[in-house]
N, C-alpha and C positions, 0 to 999 in steps of 0.2 A: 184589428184594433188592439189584441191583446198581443200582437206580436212587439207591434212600432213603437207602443210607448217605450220598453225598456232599452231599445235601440235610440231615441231620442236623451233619455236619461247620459247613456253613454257616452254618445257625440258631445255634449251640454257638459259631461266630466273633463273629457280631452280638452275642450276649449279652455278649461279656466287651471288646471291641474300643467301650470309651464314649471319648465325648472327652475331652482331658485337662484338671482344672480352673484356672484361669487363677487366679494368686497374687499379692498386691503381694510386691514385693521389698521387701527388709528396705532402710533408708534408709544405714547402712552397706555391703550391697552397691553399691547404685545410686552411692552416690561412690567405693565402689571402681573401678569400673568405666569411670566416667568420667577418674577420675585416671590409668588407664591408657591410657586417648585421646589425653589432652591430655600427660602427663610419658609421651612414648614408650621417650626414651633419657635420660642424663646430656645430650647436650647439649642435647635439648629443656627441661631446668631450667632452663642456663645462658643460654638465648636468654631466657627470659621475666623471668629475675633481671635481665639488662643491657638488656630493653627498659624495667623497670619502673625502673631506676637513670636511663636519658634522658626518660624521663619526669619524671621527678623535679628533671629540669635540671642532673644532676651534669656535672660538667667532669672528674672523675676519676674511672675505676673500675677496680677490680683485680679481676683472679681468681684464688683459688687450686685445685687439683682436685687430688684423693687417689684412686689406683686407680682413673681413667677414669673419676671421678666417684660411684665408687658407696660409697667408704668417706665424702668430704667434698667437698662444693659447697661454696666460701666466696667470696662477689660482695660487693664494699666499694664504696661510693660515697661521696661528697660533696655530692649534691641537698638538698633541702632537707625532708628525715626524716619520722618516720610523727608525729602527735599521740599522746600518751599517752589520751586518751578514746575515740581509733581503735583501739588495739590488743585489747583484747576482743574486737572484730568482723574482724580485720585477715585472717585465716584462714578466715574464713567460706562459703561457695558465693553467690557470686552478690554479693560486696558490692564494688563498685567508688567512685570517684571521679571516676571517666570520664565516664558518663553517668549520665542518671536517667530516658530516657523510650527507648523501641524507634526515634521518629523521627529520635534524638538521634544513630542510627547514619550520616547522611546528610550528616552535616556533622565525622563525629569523625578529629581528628588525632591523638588517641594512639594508642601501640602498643596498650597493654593496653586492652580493655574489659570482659570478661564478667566478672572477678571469680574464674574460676577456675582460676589458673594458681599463688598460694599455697593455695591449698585441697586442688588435686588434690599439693600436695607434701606436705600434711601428711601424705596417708592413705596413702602409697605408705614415707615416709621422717620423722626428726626433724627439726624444726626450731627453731631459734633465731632469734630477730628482735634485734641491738642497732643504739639508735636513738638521737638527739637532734633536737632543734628547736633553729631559731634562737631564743636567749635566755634559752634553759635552763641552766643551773650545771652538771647532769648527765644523762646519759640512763638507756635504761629495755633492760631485757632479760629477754626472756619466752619459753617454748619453748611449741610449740605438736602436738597428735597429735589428729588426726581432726576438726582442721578447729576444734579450742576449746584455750582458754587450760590448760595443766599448773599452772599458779601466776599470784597476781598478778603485774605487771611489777614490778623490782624494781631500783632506783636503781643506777647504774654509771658509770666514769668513761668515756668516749667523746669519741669527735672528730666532724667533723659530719658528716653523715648518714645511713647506714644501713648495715649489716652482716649478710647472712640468710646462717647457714651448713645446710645440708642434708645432715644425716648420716643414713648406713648406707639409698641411696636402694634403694625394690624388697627391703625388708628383710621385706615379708610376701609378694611376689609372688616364688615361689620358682623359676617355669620361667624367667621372664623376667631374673629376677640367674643366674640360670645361664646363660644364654645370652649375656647381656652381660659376662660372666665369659669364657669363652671364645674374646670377642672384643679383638681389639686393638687397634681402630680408634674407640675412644672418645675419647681423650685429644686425637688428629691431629683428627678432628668439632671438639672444643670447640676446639681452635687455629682452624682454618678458620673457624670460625664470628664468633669475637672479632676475626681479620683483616676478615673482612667486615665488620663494625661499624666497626672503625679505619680504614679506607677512607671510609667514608662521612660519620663525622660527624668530622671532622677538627680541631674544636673541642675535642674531646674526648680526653684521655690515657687510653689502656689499656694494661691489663697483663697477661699471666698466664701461669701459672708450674706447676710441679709442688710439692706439697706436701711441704717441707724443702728444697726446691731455693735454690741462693743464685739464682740465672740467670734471668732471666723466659726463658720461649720468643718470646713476642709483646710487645714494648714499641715503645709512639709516645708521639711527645710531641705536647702541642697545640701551636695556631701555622703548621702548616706547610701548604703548597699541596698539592694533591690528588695532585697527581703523586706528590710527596715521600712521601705516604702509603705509595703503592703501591709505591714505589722501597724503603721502612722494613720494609717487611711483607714485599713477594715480592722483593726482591733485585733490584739496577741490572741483570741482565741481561731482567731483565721491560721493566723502567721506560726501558729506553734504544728497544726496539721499537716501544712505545707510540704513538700518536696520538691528538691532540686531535677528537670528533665532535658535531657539533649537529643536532639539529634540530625541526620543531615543526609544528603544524596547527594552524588555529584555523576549520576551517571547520564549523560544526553538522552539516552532511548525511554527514561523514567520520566526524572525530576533532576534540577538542580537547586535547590534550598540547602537551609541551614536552621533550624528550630531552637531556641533554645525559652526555658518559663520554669515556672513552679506550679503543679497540681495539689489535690488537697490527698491523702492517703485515706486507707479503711476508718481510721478516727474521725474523719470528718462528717459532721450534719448538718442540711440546712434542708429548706422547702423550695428554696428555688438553687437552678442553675447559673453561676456566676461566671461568666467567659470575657476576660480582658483577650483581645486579638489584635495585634499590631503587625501589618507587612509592609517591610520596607518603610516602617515608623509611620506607616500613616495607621490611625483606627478605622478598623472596618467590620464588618459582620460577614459570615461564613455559612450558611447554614447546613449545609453538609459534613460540613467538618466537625460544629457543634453535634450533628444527630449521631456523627459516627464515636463521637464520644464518651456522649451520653450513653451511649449500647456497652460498652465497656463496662462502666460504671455502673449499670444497670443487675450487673451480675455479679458485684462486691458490694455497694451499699445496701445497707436495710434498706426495705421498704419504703417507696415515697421521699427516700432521700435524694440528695442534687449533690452536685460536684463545684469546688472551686478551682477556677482555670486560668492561668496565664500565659501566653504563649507569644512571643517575636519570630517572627519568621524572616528573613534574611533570601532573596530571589535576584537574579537578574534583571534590571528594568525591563529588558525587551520581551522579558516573559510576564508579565501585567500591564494588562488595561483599566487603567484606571478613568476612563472617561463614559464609563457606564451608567453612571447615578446623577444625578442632578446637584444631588449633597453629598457626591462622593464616600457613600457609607457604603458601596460594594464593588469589589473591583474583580476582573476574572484572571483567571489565570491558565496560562500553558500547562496540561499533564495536571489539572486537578484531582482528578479521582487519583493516579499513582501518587502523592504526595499526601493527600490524606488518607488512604492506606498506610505509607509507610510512618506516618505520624500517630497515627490507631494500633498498630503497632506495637508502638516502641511505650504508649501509655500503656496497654497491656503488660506488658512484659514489666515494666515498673511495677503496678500495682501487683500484679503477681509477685516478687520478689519483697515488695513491703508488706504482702496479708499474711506472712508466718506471725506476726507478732502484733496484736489489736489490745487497746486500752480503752476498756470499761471502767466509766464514771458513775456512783453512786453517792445518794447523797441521804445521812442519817439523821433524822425528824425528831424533834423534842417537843412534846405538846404545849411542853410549860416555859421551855425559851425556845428562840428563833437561832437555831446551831446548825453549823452544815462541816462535814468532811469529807473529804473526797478522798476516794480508796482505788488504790490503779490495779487490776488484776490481771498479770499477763496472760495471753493466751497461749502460748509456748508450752508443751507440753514436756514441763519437766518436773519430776517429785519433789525434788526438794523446794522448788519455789513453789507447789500445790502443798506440800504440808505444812512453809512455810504462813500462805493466805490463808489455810484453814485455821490454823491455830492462832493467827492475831486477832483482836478485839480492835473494832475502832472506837477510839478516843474522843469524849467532847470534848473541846475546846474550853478553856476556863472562861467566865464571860468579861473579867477582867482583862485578856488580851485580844477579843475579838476588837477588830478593825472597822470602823464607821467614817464614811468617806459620802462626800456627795456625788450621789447618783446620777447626776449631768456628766460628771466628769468620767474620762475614757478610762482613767488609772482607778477609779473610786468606784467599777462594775464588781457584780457579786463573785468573781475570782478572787478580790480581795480578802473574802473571808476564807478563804481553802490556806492549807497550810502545804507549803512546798517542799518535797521530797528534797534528797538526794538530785535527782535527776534532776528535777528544773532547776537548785540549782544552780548546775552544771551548766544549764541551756541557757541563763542568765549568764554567764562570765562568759560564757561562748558567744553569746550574743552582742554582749558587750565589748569583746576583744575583736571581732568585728567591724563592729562600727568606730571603733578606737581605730583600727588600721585601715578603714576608709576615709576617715576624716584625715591621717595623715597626708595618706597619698597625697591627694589632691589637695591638702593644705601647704604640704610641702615638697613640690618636684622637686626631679634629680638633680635639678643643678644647685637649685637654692641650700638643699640640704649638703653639699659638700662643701660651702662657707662653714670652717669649724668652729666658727661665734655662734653659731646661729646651732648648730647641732648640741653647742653645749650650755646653749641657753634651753633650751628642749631638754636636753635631760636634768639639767637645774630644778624644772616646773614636774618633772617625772620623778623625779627624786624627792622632792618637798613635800608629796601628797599625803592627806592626811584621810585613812582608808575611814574612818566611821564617817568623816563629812562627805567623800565620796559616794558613800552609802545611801548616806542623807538626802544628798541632791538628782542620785541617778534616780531614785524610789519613792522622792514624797512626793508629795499632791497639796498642791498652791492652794490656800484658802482664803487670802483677800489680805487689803493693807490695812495695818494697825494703825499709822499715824504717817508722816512726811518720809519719814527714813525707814523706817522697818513693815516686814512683809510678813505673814503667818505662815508657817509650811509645816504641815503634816506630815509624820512616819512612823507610822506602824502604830502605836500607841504614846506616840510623845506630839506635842506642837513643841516648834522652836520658831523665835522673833530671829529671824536674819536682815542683815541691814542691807538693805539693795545696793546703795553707792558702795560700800568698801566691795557687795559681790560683784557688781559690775564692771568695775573699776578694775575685778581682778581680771574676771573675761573678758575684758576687753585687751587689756594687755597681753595675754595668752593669745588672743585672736591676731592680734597685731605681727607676733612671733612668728606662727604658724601661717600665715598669709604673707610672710617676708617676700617683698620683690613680686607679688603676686597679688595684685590690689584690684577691683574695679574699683572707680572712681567717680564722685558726687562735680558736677559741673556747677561751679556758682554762677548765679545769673547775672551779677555784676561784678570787675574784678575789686578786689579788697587790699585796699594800701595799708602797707602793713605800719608803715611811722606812723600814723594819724590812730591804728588801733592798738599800737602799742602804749600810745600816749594813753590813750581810754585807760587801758591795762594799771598804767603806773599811777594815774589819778585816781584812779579807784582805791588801788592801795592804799595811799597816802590822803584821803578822801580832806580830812581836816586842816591839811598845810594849806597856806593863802601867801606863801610866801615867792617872789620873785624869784628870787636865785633858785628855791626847788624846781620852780617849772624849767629854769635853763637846762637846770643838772638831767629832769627828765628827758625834754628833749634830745642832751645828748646822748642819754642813754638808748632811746628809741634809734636816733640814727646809725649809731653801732650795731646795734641790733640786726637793724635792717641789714645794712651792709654786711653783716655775718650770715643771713640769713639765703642773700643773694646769693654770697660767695660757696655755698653749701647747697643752692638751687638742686646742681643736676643730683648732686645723689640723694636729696628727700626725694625728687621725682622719680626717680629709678629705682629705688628701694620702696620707699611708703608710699609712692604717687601724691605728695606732697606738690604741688606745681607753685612756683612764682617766678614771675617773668624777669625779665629785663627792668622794667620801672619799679619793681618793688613790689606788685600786686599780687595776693595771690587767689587763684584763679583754680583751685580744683585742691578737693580731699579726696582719700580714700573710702574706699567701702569697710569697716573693721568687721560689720554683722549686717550680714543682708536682714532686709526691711530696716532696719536701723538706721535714722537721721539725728547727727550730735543737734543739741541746743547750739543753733548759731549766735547767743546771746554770752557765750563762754567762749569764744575767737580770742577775744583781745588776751584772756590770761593764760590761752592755749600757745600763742605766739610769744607772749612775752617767755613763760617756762619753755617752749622751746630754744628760746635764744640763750635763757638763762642758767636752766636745770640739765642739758645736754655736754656731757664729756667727748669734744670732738676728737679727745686724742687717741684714746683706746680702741680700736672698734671692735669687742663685746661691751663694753659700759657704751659706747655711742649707742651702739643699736640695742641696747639694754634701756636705757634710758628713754632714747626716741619714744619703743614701744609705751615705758611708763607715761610719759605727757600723754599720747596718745591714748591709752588706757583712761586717764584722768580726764581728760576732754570729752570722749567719748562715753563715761560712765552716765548713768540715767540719775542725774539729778533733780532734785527738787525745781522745777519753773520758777522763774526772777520774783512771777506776781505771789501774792500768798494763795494761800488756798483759801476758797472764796464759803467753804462749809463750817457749820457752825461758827466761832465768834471774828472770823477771819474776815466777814462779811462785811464788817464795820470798817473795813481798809477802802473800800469801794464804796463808800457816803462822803455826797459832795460836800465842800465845804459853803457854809451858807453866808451869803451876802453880809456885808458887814461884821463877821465874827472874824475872830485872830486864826489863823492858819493853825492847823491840828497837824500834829507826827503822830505819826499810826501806833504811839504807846497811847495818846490822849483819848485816840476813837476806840480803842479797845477797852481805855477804863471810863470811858461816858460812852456808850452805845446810845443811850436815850437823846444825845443831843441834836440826833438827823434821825429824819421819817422816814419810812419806808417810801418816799416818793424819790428822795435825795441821793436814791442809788445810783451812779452811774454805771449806766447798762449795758453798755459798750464793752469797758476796761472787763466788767465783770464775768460779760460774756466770753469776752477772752482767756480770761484766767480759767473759768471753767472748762473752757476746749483742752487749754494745755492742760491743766488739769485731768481730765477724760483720758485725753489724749498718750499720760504718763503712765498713769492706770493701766490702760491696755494694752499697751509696750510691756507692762512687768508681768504681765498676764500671758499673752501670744507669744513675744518675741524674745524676755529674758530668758522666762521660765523653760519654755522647748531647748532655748542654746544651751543654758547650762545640763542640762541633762545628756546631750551630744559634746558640749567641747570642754567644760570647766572642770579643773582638777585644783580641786579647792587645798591651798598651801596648809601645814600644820599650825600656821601662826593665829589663823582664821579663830582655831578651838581654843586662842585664851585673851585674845585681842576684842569681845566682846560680839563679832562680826553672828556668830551663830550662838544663841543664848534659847536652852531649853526653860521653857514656863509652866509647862502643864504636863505629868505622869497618870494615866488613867489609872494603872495598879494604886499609887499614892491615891491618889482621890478616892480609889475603892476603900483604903485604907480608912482614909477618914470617913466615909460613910459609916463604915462599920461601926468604931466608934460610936456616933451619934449615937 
């Protein structure tokens, strides 16, 4: 009895113990599933939204992000948009443009290939797709869940290229938004992440911001050298460490690459390690590469200190597989270990070659003021520069000239109080003449610049500069708007009131110059007759006349107009990307300043002064001129409506039943005679956007260009344009007194 029962136990297991039967997954789980692969976090969206935007060959993309991504994804570009026949399928699993065969993998240069990096967003979050194409009147906007169209696409006004916003992401995976809920390190991911793209493709303007923020976190502009990149993004105390590193194989039985970055030298300190790595422009992670790095550097940096890394690597496609990852963050490669060898290497031998000579910063304490100076001591073992550092004294600073800057701002960090050698600076005009000769380039290819109007309009604007305002604009630090026209800008120990229209007005026509023949261009959504806004033009001017015969006379001034303006078509199109058609319409401006959209509410006197203020005969005064209207169009004016703060408010109170019609001198000098109920909400919402809206153009978008492009004329320093207000030394002055 005591044998059988646990033999019965057994038999009793066998019977019930079957295997389990094997089930297809529902076709809804299975791309759940996978969307969870591929969209791990918010910034894994944000990476695939801006590899699909440089694909697409934009020059500009912005980001915006709500709650670390999880409330709203919004990636804008300017590439060249999705087709309206593609958007049915646009969402799909597996439908790309990339390729069309598995071999096709061997040879592919874009980022995107499998097709499911929109698909896995639909099924995870909502989506919205707004589009246009080149030569379309209007684009198309269509939301998209589980991978298929919610509605047909449906007609919209749009600018060019594409807009996918991804709302309420992980809105059905509920462990995973609770966990990314928890977390705070989402929003800092996607900044990291869009630095590292601005870094690399430097052609390209980015941006991005928090959603309602006036302020981007991350703004570059295109144009600038590699360096400048990294100098835009991480801050001059990165970018002044820095070194230039190369190198390359081309032997078969090794490697075949090409390397080229910037590393940080013996001067550099941080706590963590910084590794941008781009192969074959896609970003990816390395970790052998990283750790063989790190070991280098392990044996130069102090203690617990990290390295900064930048590195492009350059391979034959058929030497990477890049179908490894699911979010393609790791790719392999032929002949690894030989390649980061010979990349371990040639860091060595750099850093060796740059540790003869280490700069030690110290910094000298005053109990009774807040003083700092920084003292560089070489490491160089030479007597006369050792009896030279023993015997100087460092110097405090007078407290009159110390420098007080807002601490948000990247220009207004505590480097601003250190007083710059000799040497920096050197590394300033170096820096500077740099970036001056990369904004040529590419502002002005070789062909453009062998037109000799256009070479001696450039040296005109080179010749006129006026070196203290240069100083001014390359080195202060923006401190907010005074009133409608004038802006505060800080330098050094002075504020000066500069007027933003006459300065924009200038850069914009510089930009004009330097962009000759070399335009991208704004698509209007409906085309714009130009006799009907010429007429607007001339009415406005003459606002008072009610007379018959004037309006003939306008009209035929508009008609000539026109007809001069047709007959002059092909070369505004060809030169300024000016476009008007056959009927009179016109149908397309240029770009003068990337992110930069003119007030289209200035057309009609933009067109009339083209027809009117253009010297067709010359051409240096033609395209002297052009530029000027252009410049004048494009300057950042004041908004039509008033400004809605303080007493301007009383422009936007309705008028009340049965009283006599008020002109906005009357509501200004009777405010009391409409309630605060009487405001119309609407207009004043309006005005307040554009309002906002001007504000933060003079902020992000003026203030960076001039700093890169504007060579502010000597006429600037007595035309009122830059007006010093405040001297700290004076004001110590009159302290004293008291």
């Amino acid at each position: 009895m005591e044998i059988d029962e646990p033999e019965q136990a057994t038999d009793s297991a066998a019977v019930t113990l079957e295997p389990p039967r094997i089930r297809r997954l529902d076709e809804s789980v299975v791309n759940r599933i996978a969307a969870g692969e591929v969209i791990q976090r918010p910034a894994s969206a944000v990476k695939e939204l801006v590899e699909n935007s440089l694909d697409a060959g934009a020059t500009s993309i912005s980001v915006v992000v709500k709650d670390g991504g999880l409330k709203l994804i919004q990636v804008s570009d300017n590439g060249h948009g999705i087709r309206y026949e593609d958007l049915p399928i646009l969402c799909e699993r597996h439908t790309t443009s990339k390729l069309s065969a598995y071999e096709d993998l061997q040879t592919i240069k874009s980022m995107g290939f499998r097709g499911e990096a929109l698909a896995s967003m639909t099924y995870v979050g909502h989506v919205t797709v707004t589009t246009i194409t080149e030569g379309q009147l209007h684009g198309y906007r269509v939301s998209y869940r589980d991978g298929v169209m919610e509605h047909e696409p449906r007609p919209c006004a749009a600018v060019r290229g594409t807009q996918i916003m991804v709302e309420n992401l992980f809105y059905n995976m509920i462990a995973r938004r609770k966990t990314l809920q928890n977390s705070s390190d989402d929003y800092p991911k996607i900044i990291d992440l869009i630095s590292r793209f601005a870094v690399q493709n430097i052609s390209v303007s980015f941006s991005c911001r928090k959603h309602g923020a006036n302020r981007a976190d991350v703004h570059t502009v295109a144009a600038c050298s590699r360096l400048d990149a990294i100098r835009t993004v991480y801050g001059v105390s990165v970018a002044r460490d820095l070194m230039e590193i190369t190198t390359s194989d081309d032997n078969p039985a090794r490697s075949i690459f090409k390397m080229d970055g910037f590393i940080s030298n013996a001067n550099y300190v941080a706590k963590k390690t910084t590794m941008i790595l781009f192969i074959n422009d896609r970003l990816v992670e390395c970790t052998a590469l990283k750790r063989a790095i790190e070991v280098v550097y392990s044996a130069t940096l102090p203690k617990a200190s990290k390295p900064f890394i930048y590195m492009s690597i350059s391979l034959p496609s058929e030497h990477v597989d890049v179908n490894i990852h699911p979010t393609k963050r790791e790719v392999s490669l032929l002949n690894q270990e030989s390649l980061v060898e010979t990349i371990q290497t040639a860091v060595e031998s750099k850093l060796m070659n740059s540790n003869t000579s280490r700069t030690f910063q110290t910094q000298a304490v005053n109990s009774s003021v807040y003083t700092s100076q920084t003292s560089h001591i070489s490491a160089k073992k030479d007597p006369q520069n050792s009896a030279f550092s023993s015997g100087t004294k460092s110097q405090k600073v007078p407290v009159h000239k110390m420098v007080r800057t807002d601490a948000r701002d990247p220009f207004g960090r505590l480097h601003a109080y250190w007083q710059d050698g000799p040497a920096s600076q050197h590394e300033k005009k170096s820096d500077l003449a740099s970036v001056r000769n990369a904004v040529r380039l590419r502002r002005n290819p070789k062909e453009s610049a062998d037109l000799t109007s256009i070479h001696e309009l450039l040296s005109d604007i080179d010749s006129s500069v006026h070196s203290g305002l240069l100083d001014i604009v390359k080195n202060g630090t923006y401190v907010g708007l005074a009133d409608e026209v004038f802006a505060l800008l800080q330098h050094n120990t002075h504020l000066y009131l500069m007027n933003v229209v006459s300065v924009s007005k200038e850069l914009m026509y510089q930009q004009a110059i330097r962009r000759f023949s070399h335009f991208n261009a704004i698509q209007l959504s409906e085309p714009a007759p130009l006799q009907e806004l010429l007429m607007i033009a001339l009415k406005e001017e003459d606002v008072e006349s009610m007379d018959d015969e004037n309006d003939d006379l306008k009209q035929k001034i508009a008609e000539m107009n026109t007809e001069l303006l047709k007959q002059k078509a092909e070369m505004l199109d060809e030169l300024f990307c000016i476009h008007i058609d056959q009927e009179g319409n016109l149908t397309r401006l240029p770009v003068i300043l990337d992110q930069h959209t003119p007030d289209m509410d200035y057309v009609p006197e933009f067109l009339l002064s083209l027809g009117n203020d253009v010297d067709w005969e010359n051409e240096k005064e033609c395209f002297q001129t052009i530029s000027a209207v252009l410049g004048n169009f494009y300057a950042i004016h004041p908004p039509v409506l008033p400004n809605p703060s303080g007493s301007g408010i009383q422009f936007y109170k309705k008028r009340r039943e049965g009283s006599p019609t008020k002109d906005l001198g009357n509501a200004l000098a009777n405010p009391e005679d409409a309630g605060e109920d009487d405001v119309d909400h609407e207009l004043l919402s309006e005005a307040e956007t554009a309002w906002a809206q001007r504000e933060w153009t003079i902020q992000h978008v003026l203030f960076p260009s001039m700093r890169l492009f504007l060579k502010p004329p000597k006429s600037m320093a007595t035309n009122g344009t830059f007006v010093q207000v405040a001297s700290l030394e004076k004001l110590y002055r009159i302290f004293e007194r008291c």
